[in-house]
C-alpha positions as CSV (number, residue, x, y, z in Angstrom):
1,X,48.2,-97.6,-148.8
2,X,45.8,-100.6,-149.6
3,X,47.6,-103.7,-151.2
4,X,44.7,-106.1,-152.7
5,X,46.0,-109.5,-152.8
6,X,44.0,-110.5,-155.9
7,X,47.1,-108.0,-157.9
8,X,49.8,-110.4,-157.1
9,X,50.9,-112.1,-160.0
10,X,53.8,-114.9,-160.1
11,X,55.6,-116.7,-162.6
12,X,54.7,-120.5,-162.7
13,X,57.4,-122.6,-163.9
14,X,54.5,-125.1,-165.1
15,X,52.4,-122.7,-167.1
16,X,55.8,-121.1,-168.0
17,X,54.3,-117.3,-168.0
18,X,52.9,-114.9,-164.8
19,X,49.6,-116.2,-163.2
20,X,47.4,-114.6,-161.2
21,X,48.0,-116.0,-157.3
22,X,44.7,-117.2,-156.4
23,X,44.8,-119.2,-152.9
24,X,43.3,-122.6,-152.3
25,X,42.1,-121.6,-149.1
26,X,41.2,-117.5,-148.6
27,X,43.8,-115.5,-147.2
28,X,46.2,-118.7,-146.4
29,X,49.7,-119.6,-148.3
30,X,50.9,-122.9,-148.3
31,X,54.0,-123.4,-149.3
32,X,56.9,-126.0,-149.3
33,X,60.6,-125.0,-150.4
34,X,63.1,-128.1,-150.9
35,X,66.2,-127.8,-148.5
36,X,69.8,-128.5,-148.2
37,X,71.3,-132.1,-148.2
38,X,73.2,-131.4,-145.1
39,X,76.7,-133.4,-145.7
40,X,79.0,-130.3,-146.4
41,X,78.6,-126.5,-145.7
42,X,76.1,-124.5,-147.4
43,X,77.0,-122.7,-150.4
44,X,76.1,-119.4,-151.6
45,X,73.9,-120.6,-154.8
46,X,71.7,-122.2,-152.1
47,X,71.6,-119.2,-150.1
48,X,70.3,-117.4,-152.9
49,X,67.6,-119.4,-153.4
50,X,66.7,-119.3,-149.5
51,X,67.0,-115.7,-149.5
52,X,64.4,-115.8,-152.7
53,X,61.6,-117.4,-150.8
54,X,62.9,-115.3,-147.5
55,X,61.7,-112.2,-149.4
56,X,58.0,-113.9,-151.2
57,X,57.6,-114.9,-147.7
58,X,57.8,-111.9,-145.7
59,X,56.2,-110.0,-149.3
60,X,53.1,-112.3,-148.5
61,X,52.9,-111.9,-144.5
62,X,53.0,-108.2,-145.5
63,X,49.9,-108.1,-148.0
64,X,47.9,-110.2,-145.7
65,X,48.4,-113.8,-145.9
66,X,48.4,-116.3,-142.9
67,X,52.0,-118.5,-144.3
68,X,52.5,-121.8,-143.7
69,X,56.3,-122.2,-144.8
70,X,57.9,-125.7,-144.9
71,X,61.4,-126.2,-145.4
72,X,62.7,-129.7,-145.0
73,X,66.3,-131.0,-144.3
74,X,67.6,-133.7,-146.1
75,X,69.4,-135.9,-143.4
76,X,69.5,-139.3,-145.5
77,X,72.5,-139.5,-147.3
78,X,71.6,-140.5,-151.5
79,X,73.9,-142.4,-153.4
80,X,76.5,-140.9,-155.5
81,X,77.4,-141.7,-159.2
82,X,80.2,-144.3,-157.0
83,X,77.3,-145.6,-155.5
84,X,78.1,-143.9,-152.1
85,X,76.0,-142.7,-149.4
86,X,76.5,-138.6,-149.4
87,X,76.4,-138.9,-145.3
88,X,78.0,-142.0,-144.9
89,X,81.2,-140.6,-147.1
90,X,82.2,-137.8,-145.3
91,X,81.5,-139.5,-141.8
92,X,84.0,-141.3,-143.1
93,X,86.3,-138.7,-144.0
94,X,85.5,-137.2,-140.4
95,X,85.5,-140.0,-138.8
96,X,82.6,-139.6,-137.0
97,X,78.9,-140.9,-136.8
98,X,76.4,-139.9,-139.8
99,X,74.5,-138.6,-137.4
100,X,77.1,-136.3,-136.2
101,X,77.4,-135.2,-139.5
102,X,74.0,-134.2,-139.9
103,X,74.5,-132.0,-136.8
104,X,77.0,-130.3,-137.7
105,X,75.8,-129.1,-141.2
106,X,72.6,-128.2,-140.3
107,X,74.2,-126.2,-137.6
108,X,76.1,-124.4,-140.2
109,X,72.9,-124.1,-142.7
110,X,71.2,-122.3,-139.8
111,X,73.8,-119.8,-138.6
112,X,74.6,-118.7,-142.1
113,X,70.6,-118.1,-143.0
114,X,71.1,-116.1,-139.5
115,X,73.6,-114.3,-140.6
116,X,71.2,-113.3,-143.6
117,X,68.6,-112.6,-141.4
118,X,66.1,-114.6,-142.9
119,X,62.5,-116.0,-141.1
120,X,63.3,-119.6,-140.2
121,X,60.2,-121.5,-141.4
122,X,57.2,-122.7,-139.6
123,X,57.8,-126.3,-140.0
124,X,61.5,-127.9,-140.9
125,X,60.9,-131.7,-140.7
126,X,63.9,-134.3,-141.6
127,X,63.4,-137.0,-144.2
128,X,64.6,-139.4,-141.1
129,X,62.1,-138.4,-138.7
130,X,59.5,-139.1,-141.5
131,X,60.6,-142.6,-142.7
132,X,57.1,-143.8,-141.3
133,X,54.9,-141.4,-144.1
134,X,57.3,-142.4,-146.9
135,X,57.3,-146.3,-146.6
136,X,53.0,-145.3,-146.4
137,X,53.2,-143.2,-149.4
138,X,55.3,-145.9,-151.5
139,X,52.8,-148.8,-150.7
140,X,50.0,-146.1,-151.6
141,X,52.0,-146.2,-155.4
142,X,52.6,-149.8,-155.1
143,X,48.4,-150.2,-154.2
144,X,47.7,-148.1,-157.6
145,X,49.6,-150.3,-160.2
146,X,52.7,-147.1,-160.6
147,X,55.8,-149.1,-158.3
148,X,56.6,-152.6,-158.5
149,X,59.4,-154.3,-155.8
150,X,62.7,-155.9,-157.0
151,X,65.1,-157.3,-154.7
152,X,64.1,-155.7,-151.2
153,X,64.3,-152.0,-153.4
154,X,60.9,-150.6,-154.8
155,X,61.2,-148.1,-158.2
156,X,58.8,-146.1,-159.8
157,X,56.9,-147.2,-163.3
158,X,57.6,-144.7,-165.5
159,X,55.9,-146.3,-168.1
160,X,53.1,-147.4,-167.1
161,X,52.7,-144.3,-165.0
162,X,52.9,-142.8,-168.7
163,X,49.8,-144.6,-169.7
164,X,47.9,-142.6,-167.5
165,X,49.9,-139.2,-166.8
166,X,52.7,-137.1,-168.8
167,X,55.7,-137.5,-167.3
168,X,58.3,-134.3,-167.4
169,X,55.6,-131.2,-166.9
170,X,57.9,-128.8,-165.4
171,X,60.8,-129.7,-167.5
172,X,59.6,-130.0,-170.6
173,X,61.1,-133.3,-171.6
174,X,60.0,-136.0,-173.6
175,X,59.8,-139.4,-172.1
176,X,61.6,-141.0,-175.1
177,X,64.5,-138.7,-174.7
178,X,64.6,-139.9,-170.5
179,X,64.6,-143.5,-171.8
180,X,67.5,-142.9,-173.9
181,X,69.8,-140.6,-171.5
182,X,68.7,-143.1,-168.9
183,X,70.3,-146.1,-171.6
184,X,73.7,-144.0,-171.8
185,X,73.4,-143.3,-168.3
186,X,72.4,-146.6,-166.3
187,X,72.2,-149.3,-169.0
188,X,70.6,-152.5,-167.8
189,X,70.0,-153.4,-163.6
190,X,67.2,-154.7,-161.7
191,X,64.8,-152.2,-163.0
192,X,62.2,-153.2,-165.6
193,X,63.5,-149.9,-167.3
194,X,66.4,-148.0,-167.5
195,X,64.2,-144.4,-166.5
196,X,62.4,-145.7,-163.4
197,X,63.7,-144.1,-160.7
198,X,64.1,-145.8,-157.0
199,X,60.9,-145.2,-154.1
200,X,63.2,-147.5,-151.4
201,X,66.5,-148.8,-151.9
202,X,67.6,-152.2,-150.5
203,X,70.5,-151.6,-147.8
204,X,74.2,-153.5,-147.7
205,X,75.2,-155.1,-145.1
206,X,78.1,-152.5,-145.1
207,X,75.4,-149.0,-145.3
208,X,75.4,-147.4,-141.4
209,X,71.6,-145.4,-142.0
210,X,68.9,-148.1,-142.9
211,X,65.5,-148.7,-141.7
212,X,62.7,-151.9,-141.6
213,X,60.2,-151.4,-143.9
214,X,57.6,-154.1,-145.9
215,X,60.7,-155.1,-148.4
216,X,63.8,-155.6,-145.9
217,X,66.3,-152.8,-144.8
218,X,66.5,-150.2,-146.7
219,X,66.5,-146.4,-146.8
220,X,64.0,-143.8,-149.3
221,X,64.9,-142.6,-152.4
222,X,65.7,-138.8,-152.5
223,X,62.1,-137.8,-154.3
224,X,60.0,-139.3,-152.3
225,X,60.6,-137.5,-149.1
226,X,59.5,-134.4,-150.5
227,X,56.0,-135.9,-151.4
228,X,55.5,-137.4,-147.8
229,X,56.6,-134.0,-146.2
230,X,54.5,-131.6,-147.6
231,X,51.6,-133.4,-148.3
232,X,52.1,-134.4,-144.6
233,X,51.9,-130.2,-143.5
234,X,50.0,-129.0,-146.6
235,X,47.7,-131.6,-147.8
236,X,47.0,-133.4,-150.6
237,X,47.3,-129.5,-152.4
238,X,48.9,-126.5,-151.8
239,X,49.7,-123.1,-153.7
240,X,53.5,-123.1,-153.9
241,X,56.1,-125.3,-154.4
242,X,59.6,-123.9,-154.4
243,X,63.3,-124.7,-155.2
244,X,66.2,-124.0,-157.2
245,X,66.1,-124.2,-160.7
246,X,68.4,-127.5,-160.8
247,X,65.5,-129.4,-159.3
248,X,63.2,-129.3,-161.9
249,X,64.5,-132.5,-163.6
250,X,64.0,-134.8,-162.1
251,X,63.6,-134.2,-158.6
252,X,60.4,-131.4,-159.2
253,X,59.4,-133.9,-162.2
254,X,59.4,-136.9,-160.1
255,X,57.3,-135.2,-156.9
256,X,54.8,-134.6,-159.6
257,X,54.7,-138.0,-160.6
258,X,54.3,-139.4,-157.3
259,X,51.4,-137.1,-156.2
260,X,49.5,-138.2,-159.2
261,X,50.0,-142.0,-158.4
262,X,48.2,-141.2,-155.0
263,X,46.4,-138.7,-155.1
264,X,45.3,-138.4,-158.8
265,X,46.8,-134.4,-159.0
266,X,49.8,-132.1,-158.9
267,X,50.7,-131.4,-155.1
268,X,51.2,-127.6,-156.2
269,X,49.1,-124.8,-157.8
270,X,52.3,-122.7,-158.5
271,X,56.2,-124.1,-159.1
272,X,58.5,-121.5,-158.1
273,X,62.2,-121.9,-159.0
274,X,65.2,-119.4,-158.5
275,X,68.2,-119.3,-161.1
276,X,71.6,-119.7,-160.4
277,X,74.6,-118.1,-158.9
278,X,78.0,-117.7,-160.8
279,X,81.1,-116.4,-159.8
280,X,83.5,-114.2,-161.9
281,X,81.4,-115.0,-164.7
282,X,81.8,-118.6,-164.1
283,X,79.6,-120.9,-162.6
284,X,80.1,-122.4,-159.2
285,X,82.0,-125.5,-159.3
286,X,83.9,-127.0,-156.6
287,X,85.9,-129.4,-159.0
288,X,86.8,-126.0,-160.7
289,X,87.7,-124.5,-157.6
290,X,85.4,-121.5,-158.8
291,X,83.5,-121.3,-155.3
292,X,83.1,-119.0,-152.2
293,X,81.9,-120.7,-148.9
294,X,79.8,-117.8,-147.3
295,X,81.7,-117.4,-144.2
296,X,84.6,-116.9,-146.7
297,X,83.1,-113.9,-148.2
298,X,82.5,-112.5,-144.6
299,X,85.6,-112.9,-143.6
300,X,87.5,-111.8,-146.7
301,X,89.2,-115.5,-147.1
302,X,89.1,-115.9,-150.4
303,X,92.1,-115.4,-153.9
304,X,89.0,-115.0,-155.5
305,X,87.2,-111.3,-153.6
306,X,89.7,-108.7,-152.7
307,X,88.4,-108.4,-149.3
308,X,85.2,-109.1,-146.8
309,X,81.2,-108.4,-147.4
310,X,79.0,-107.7,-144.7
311,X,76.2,-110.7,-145.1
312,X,73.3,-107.7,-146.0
313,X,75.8,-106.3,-148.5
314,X,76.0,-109.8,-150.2
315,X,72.0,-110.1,-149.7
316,X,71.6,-106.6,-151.1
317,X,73.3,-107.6,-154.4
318,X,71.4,-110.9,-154.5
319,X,68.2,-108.9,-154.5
320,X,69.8,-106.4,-157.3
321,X,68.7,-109.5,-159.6
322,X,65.8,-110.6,-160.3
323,X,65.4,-114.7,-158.7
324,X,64.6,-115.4,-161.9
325,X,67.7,-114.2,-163.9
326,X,71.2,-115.5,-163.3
327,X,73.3,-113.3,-160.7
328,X,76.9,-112.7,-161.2
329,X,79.1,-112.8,-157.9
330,X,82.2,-110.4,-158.4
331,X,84.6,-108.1,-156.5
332,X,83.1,-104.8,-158.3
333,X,79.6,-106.0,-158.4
334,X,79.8,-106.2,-154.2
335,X,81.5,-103.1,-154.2
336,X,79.0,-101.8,-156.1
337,X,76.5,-103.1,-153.8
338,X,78.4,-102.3,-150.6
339,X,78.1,-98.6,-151.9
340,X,74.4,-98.5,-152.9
341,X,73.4,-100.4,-149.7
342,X,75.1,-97.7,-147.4
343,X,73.8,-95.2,-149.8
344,X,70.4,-96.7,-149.1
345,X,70.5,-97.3,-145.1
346,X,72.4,-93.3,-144.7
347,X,69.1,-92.2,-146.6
348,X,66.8,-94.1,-143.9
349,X,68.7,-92.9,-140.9
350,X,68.5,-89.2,-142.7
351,X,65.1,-89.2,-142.3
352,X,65.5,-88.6,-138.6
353,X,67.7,-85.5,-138.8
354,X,64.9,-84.0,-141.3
355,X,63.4,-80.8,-140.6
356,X,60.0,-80.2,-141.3
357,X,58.4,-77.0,-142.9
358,X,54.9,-76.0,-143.4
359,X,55.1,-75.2,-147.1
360,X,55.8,-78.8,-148.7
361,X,56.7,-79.7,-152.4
362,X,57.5,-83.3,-152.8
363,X,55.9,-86.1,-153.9
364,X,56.4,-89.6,-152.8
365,X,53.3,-91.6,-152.5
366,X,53.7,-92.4,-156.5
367,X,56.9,-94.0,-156.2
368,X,55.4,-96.1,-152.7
369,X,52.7,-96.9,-155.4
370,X,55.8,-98.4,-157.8
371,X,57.3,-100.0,-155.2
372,X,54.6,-102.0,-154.4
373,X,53.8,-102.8,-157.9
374,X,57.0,-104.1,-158.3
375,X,56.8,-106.3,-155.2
376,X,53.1,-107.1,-157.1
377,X,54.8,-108.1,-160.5
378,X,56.1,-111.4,-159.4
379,X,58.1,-110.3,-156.4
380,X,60.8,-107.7,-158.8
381,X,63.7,-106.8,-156.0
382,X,65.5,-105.0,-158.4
383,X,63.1,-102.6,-159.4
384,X,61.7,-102.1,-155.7
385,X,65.4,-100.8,-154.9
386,X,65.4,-98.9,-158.2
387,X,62.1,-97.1,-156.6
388,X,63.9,-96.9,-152.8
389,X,66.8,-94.7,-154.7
390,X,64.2,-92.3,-155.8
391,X,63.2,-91.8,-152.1
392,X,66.9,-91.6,-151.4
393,X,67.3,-88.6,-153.7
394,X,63.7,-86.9,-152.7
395,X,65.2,-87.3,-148.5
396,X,69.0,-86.0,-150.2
397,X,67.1,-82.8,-151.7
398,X,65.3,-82.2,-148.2
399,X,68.4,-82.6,-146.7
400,X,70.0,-80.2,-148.7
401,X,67.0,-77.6,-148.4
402,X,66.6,-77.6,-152.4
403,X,62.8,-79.4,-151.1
404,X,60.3,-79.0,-148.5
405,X,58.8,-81.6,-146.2
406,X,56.3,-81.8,-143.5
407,X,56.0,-83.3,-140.2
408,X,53.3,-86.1,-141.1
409,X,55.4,-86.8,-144.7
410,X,58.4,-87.8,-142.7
411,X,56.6,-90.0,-140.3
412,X,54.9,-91.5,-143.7
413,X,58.8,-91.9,-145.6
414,X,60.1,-93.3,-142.0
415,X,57.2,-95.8,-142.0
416,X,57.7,-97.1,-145.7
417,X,61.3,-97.3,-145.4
418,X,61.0,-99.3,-142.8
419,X,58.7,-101.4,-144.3
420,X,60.1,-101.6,-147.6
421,X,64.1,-102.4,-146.3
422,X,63.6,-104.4,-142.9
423,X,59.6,-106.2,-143.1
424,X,59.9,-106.3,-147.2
425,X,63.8,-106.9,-147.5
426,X,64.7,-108.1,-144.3
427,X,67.5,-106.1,-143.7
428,X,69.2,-106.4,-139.9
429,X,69.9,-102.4,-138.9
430,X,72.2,-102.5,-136.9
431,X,71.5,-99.8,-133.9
432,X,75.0,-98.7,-135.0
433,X,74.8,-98.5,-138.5
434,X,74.5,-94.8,-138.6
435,X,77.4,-94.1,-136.4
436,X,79.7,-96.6,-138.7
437,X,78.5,-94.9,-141.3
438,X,79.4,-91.4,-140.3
439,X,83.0,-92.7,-138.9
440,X,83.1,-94.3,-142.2
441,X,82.5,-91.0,-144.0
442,X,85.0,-88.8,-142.1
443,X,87.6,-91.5,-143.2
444,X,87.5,-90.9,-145.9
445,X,86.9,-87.5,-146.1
446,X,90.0,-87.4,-143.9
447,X,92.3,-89.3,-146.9
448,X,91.0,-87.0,-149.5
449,X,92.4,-84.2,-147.6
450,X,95.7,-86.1,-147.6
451,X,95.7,-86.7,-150.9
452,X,94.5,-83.3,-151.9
453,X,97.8,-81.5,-149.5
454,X,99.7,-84.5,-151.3
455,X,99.3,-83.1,-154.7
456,X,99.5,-79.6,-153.5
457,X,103.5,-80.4,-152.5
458,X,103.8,-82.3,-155.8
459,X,104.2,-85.6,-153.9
460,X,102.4,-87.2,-156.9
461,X,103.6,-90.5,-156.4
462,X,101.7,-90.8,-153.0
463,X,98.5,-88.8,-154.0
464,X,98.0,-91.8,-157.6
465,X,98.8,-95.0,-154.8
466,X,95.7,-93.2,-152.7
467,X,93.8,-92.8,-155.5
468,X,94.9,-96.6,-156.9
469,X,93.6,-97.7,-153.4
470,X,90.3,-95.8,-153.1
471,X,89.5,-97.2,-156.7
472,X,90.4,-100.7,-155.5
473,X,87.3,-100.4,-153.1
474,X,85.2,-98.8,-155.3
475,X,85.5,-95.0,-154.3
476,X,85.9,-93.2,-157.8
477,X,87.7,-89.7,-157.8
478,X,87.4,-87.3,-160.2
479,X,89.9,-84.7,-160.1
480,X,88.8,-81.2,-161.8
């Protein structure tokens, strides 16, 4: 089936409605995602939005396009509300080099994106081994009237930046409401105004990561690393700009700003963001202690999830939800998931066990054609996997001899199964999948017959507590 790439359509957070995706340069994607500050272990909010631009990736690779995919690492360590370098504070705690810490977490960033199976990017640069292109791109702002240097630290002019350009695209905001939270926030410093937000910051005599530039030691703000990377890989424009939705202000906002002090335009034809992650209906706070560490909901050690996920259970519910919406994290919504996921790779490994007939009366290729269309209508997961569960039933009626198939129609389902749940979704299958899955199966079938001689002696009391338990992972019985 033929997939025109001028029938992709995604949301831009700029225009705030679906565009058509038109690429600056035919049949090429550029695209920059912003990545993880590594001072702590990931958490699963910003695995979700990885695993968001994991699946436009691969969707994009699929229908054609050559992908250039940056994903930086954020190795500087920003200052806190205490004024504390991110790094520098938990080297301290660990009593090790900043650099060490650094290591470590972007060592545990990687593994857990393995663990998801997701496509490692072309290009991950660090904001320390690009120190060079940001000191160049702040004298660039400083050269065009937008910067000004105070006390070995250089901030951005937001105001007379204003003069020229509007300030606050992606999020809306007026500049007069930024200059009053800014008051509340920051009062009066060095800065000729309370909004202007620091390019370079001079370095203490105390602060371990600093570098020489043209105003003293120092080390970059946390905006402008973006705008040196992926102009760096992508140019002075590209097509797509991700993140997650808590970047828009100001970090999205101020890479905006700082492309249009150099190079006079928006660094991004589209602006991408995913939506947030909650948990039990609450969001994610570590302060709250309302938060799951990934290798936590592996392993089942958590008060908070009755027991442990497989990582493409967890990605299969993350795609149940549109990137867009907010996703709730709970025990029965991954043991909902855990269910339609097997549900979902037993009906691909079926498809092997099939046997053909020369009299066929199904038809699939109009539900291929919806699948795609979803995939078309800015990247819809949860519809596609609506659409894979109507193949499910079509392979459960074959199976079953209720319908018909022939030989070249079950090559065709095998093909777009594939494509659809391991290029498209980017599901791992496990060689062994099917046999766990069977084993699994005759489990279970094996404690229903328990339960069923259970209640057949009247032992009622032990057929309800194997009930209680099947319930408690999500197996419903219906007695009749």
């Amino acid at each position: 089936m033929s997939i025109s790439h001028k029938s992709l359509k995604i949301y831009n957070s700029l225009s705030s409605k679906k565009e058509d995706f038109n690429t600056i340069n035919p049949s090429k994607v550029g695209m920059y995602v912003c990545g993880p500050t590594v001072y702590n272990k990931v958490h699963l909010g910003n695995c979700r939005t990885f695993i968001s631009f994991d699946l436009i990736v691969r969707f994009l690779k699929h229908i054609g396009y050559d992908v250039r995919y940056v994903r930086n690492i954020t190795d500087v360590g920003h200052l806190e509300e205490s004024e504390e370098d991110k790094i520098q504070k938990r080297a301290k705690i660990e009593k090790i080099e900043p650099m060490e810490v650094v290591q470590k977490y972007t060592n545990n960033f990687r593994d857990v994106l393995n663990k998801f199976n997701l496509t490692p990017p072309n290009i991950e640069p660090t904001a320390t081994g690009h120190i060079l292109e940001q000191i160049e791109m702040i004298e660039m702002i400083i050269e065009n009237g937008f910067a000004y240097e105070k006390n070995g630290s250089v901030y951005f002019d937001l105001m007379k930046f204003s003069e020229k350009f509007k300030y606050g695209k992606l999020s809306n905001r007026n500049l007069d409401d930024i200059i009053n939270e800014s008051r509340e926030l920051f009062g009066s410093d060095e800065k000729k105004n309370p909004q202007d937000f620091a390019l370079w910051k001079n370095a203490t005599s105390s602060h371990i990561m600093k570098w020489k530039s043209p105003w003293g030691y120092g080390f970059p703000g946390w905006h402008i690393e973006c705008s040196a990377m992926s102009h760096k890989y992508l140019g002075k424009k590209f097509d797509i700009h991700g993140g997650g939705m808590d970047l828009k202000f100001p970090h999205h906002d101020c890479e905006i700003a700082q492309s249009e002090a150099v190079y006079n335009q928006n660094p991004a034809n589209f602006w991408v963001h995913t939506n947030m992650l909650t948990l039990n209906g609450k969001k994610m706070s570590k302060s709250s202690e309302n938060f799951i560490l990934p290798e936590n909901l592996f392993n089942g050690n958590s008060e908070l999830i009755e027991k442990g996920f497989e990582p493409m259970v967890v990605k299969f519910l993350m795609y149940q939800a549109h990137y867009r919406n907010t996703l709730d994290l709970s025990n029965e919504s991954l043991l909902a998931a855990e269910r339609g996921y097997k549900k979902l790779m037993q009906s691909f490994f079926d498809i092997d066990n099939l046997h053909p007939s020369n009299n066929e009366n199904i038809e699939y290729e109009s539900i291929i054609k919806k699948c795609y269309d979803a995939m078309l209508d800015d990247f819809n997961s949860p519809k596609l996997i609506s659409h894979l569960f109507e193949i499910s039933r079509i392979i459960e009626n074959v199976k079953k001899k209720k319908d018909f198939i022939s030989t070249k129609s079950i090559n065709e389902l095998k093909n777009y199964m594939q494509v659809f749940l391991v290029d498209i979704l980017g599901f791992s299958i496990d060689s062994n999948e099917n046999e766990k899955i069977e084993e699994s199966n005759k489990l279970i079938s094996t404690i229903l017959e328990i339960r069923d001689f259970s209640r057949k002696n009247k032992n009622y009391e032990m057929s309800d507590l194997i009930r209680e338990k099947l319930n408690s992972l999500g197996i419903k019985i219906e007695d009749s």
